[in-house]
C-alpha positions in Angstrom: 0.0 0.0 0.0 1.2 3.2 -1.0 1.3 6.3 1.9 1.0 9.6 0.6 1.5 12.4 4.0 -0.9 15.1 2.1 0.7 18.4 3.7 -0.9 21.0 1.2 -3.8 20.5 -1.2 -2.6 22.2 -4.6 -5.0 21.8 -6.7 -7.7 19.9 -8.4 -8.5 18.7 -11.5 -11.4 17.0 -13.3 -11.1 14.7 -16.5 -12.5 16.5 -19.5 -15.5 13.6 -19.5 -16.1 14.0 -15.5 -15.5 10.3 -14.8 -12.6 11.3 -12.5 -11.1 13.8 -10.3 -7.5 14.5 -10.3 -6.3 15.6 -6.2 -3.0 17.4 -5.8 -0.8 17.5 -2.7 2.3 18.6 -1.7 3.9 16.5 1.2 6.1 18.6 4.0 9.0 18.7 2.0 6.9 20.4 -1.1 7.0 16.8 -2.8 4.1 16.4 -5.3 1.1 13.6 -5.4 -2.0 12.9 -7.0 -4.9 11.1 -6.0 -7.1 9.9 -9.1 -10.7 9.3 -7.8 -13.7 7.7 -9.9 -16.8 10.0 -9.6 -18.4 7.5 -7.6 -15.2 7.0 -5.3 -15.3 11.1 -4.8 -18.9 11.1 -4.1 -18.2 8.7 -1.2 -14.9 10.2 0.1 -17.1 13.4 0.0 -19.7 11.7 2.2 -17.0 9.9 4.5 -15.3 14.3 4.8 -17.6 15.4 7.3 -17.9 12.6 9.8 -14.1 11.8 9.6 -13.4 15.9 10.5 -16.0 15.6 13.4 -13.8 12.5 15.0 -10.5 14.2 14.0 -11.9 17.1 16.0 -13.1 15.1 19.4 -10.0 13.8 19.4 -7.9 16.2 18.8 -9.4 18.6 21.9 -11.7 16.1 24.0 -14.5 17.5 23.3 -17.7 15.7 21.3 -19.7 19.0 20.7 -16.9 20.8 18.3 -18.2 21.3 14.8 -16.1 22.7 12.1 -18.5 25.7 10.9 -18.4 28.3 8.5 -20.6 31.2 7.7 -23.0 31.4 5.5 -22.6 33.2 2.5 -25.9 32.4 0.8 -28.4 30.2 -0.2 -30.9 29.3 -3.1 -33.8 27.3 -2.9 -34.9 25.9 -6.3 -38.0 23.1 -7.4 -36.4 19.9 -7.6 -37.2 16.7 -10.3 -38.2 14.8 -7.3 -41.8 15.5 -6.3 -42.8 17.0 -3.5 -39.1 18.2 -2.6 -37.0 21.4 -3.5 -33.4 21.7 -3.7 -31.3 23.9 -0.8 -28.3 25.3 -1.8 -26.3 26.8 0.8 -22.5 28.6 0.3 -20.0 30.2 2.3 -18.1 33.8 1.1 -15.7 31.6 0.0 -17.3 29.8 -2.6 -17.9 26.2 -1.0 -21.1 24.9 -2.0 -23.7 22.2 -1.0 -27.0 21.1 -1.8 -29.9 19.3 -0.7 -33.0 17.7 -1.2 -35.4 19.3 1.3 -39.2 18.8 2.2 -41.0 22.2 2.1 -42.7 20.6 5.5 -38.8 20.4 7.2 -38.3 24.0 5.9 -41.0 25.4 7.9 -39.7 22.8 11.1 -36.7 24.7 10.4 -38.4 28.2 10.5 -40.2 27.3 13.7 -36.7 26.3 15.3 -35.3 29.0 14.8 -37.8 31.6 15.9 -37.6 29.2 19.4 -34.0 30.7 19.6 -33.9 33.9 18.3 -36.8 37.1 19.2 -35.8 38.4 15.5 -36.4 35.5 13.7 -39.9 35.4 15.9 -40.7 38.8 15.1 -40.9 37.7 11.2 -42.2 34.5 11.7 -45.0 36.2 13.9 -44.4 34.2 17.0 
């Protein structure tokens, strides 16, 4: 089994007929790598990301309630194919981008939450 010690993603590329992404590292003496992924196999590293940074961060300071967060930049909600669902987009100011398939029923749960934890968002909602 080959070891690569990823210090310092580079850059990324992706084929020119999308069936695989192209990962570039630098090691800690500036050394270059690539990691060639299938789509498939980048869809599930992408899936394995957050709960592997959510252990790395309990361990790292002892604590189970860390997240790794980042602000929200914006958001977009669009009809989706699949009935009865729309698509969520949210983004940070820097660009990173995710989106979801979301009932219109767990958007208004979501409204409701957060006017329980916040008087402005109450204030909107009417609460």
């Amino acid at each position: 089994m080959t070891i690569i010690h990823g210090h310092r993603l580079t850059t990324c590329d992706v084929a020119p007929d999308g069936t695989t992404v192209s990962i570039h590292v630098a090691d800690e003496h500036a050394n270059p790598a690539t990691l060639v992924l299938t789509a498939d196999c980048l869809n599930s590293l992408i899936m394995s990301l957050p709960n592997a940074m959510q252990r790395s961060l309990e361990r790292r300071y002892g604590d189970a309630s860390f997240r790794l967060v980042y602000p929200l930049g914006g958001w977009a909600l669009e009809a989706s194919p699949m009935p009865g669902m729309l698509v969520l987009t949210v983004s940070t100011p820097d660009g990173f981008t995710v989106s979801f398939a979301v009932a219109p029923l767990d958007l208004v749960r979501m409204a409701r939450r957060a006017a329980s934890v916040s008087p402005d968002a109450a204030a909107v909602l009417g609460n």
